[in-house]
C-alpha positions in Angstrom: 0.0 0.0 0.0 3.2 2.3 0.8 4.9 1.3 -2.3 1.4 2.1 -4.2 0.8 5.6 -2.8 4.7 6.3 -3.3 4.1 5.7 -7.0 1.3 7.7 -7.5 2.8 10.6 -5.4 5.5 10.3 -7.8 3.1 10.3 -10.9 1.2 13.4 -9.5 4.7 15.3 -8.8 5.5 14.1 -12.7 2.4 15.3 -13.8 3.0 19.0 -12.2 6.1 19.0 -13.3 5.4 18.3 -17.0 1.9 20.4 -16.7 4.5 23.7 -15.4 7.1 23.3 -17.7 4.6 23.1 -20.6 3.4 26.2 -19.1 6.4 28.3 -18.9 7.6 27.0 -22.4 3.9 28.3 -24.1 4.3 31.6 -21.5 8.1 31.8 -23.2 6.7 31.0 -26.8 4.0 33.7 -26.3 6.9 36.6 -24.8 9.2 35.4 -28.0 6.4 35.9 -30.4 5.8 39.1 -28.8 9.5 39.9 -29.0 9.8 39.3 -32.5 7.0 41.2 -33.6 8.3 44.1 -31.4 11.6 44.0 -33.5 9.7 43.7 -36.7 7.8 47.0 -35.6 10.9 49.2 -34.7 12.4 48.1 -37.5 9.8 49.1 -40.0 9.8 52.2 -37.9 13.3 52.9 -38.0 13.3 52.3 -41.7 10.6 54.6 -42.4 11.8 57.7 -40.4 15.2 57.1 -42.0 13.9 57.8 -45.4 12.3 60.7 -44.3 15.3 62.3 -42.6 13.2 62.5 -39.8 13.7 61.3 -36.0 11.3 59.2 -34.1 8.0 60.7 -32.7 9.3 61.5 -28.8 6.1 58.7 -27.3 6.7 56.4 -29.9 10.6 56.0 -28.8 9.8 56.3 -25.2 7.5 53.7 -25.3 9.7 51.2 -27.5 12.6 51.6 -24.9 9.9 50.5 -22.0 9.1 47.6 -24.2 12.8 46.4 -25.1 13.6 47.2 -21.3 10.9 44.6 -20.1 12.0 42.3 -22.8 15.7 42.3 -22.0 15.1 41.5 -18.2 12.8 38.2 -18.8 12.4 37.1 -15.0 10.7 34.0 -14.2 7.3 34.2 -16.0 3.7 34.2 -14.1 0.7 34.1 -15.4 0.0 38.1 -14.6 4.0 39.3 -16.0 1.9 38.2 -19.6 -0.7 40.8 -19.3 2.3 43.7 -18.2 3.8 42.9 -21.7 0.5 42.5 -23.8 0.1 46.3 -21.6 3.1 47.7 -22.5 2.2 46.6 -26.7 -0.7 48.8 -26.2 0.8 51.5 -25.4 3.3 51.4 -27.9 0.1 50.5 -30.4 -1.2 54.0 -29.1 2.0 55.6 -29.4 2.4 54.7 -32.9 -1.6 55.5 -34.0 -0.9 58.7 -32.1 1.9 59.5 -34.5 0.1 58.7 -37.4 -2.9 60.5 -37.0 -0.7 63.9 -35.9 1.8 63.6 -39.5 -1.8 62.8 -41.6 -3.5 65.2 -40.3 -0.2 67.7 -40.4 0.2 66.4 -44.0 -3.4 67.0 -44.9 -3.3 70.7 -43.7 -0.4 70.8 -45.7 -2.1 69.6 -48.7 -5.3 71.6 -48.1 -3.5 75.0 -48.1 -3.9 77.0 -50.7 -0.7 77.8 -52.9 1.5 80.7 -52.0 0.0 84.3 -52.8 -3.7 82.4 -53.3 -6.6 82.4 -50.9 -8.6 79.6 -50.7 -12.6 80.3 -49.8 -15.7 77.7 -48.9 -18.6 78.4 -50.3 -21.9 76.8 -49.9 -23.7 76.0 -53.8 -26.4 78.5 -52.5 -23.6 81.3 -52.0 -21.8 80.5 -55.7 -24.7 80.5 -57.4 -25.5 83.6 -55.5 -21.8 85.1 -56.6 -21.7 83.9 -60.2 -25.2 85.7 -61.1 -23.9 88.8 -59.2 -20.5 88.3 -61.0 -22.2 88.0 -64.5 -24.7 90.9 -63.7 -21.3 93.4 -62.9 -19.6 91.9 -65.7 -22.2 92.7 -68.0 -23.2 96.2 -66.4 -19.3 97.1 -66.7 -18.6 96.5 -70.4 -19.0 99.8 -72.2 -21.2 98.7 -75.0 -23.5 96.6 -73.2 -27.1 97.9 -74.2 -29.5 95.0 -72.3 -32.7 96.0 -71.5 -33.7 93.1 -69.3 -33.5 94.2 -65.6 -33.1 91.7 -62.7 -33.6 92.1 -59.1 -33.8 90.2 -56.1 -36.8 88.0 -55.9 -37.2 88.7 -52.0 -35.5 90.1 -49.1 -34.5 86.8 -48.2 -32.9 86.5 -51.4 -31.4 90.0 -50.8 -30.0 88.7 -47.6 -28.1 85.5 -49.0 -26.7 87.8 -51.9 -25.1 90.1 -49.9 -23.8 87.5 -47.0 -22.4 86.2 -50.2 -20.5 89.0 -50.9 -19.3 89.8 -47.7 -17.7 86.3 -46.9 -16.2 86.9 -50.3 -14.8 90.4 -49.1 -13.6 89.5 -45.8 -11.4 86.7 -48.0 -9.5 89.7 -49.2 -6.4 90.4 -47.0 -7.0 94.0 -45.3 -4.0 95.1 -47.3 -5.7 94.3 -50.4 -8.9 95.6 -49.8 -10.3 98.2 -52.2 -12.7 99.7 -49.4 -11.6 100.9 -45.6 -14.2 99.3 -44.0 -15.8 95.6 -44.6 -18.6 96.2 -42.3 -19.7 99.7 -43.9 -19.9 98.5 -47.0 -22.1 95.2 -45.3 -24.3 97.6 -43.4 -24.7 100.0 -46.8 -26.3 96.6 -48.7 -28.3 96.1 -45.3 -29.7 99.3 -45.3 -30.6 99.4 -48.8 -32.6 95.9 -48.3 -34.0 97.7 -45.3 -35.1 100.5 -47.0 -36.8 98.7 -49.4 -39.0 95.4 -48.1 -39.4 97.2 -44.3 -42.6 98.7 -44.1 -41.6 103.1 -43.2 -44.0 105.5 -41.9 -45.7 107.6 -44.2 -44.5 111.3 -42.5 -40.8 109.5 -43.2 -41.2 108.2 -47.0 -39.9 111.8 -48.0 -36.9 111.5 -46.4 -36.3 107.5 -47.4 -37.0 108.4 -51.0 -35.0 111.5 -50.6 -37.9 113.9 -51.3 -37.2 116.3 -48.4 -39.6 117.8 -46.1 -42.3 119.7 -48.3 -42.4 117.3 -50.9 -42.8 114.7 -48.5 -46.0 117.0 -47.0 -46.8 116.6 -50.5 -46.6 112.8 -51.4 -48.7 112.0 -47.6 -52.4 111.7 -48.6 -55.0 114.2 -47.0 -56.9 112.6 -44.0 -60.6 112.4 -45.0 
């Protein structure tokens, strides 16, 4: 009976044995994979920044020297010294994306400026459409031997309003130096006034003056009260 629970003691203590050393060769495996792919990383990394002339992005090499660090100590392996290294991979996976996004977006603003001596404007299809009939109207009412009869306004104030918001995002795209007027806003608040003047309802005893009658004729143009 001894010699019986001796053996299987012994078969138990093989068993562990076998069942721990399997364990710390897949935990080794696993930190070797990792390993390897780290190297693959910095070396793609290097290779890239050397073309460019450029050095490594400060978090990106911080955080690949924490990760070579922890890989050049390998202390006996537990189960929880895996997750510190699958960890320290995601920060160097954020370090990296970080890095990225900053030189696309860096080379995107880049790209999206305009070209030296241009400036570059957004405008809505509502406010082009709005600038290219206003263009073509000046155009036209420039040239010295235009003769058109046809007259076009404004269908509405509202249509008043987007033409001349039109206009002035279009002016204030002018650099100051550059401008042909002194002020943007006066000549903004001239268009308002004149879209004022127009579709606001005025007060009879003031229609002289809005129409530039002056007093008496304005006296004049009010209708008798019955």
């Amino acid at each position: 009976m001894i010699v019986l629970l001796i053996v299987v003691g012994l078969l138990i203590a093989l068993f562990w044995a076998c069942w721990s050393s399997a364990r710390s060769y897949y935990q080794h495996g696993r930190i070797r994979g990792m390993d390897e792919a780290v190297r693959q990383i910095v070396r793609g990394i290097g290779r890239h920044y050397e073309i460019a002339a450029r050095a490594s992005p400060e978090g990106v090499s911080k955080a690949i020297a924490e990760i070579k660090a922890m890989f050049n100590r390998r202390p006996h392996l537990k189960p929880k010294d895996v997750e510190r290294y699958h960890l320290q991979l995601s920060i160097l996976a954020d370090a990296i994306g970080e890095a990225c996004c900053s030189k696309g977006q860096a080379e995107g603003v880049e790209m999206m400026a305009p070209a030296e001596g241009h400036v570059r404007v957004d405008l809505s299809v509502i406010e082009l459409l709005q600038l290219s009939r206003l263009a073509h109207l000046g155009f036209l009412h420039m040239m010295p031997n235009y003769r058109g009869l046809e007259i076009q306004r404004f269908s509405d104030e509202l249509d008043a309003q987007e033409g001349t918001r039109s206009i002035y995002k279009l002016e204030s795209a002018i650099p100051p130096k550059e401008r042909p007027f002194v002020d943007l806003a006066t000549h903004y608040r001239g268009r308002e006034q004149l879209i004022s003047d127009w579709w606001q309802p005025v007060p009879a005893d003031r229609a002289g003056y809005v129409r530039g009658l002056g007093p008496s004729m304005a006296m004049a143009s009010t209708p008798a009260s019955p």
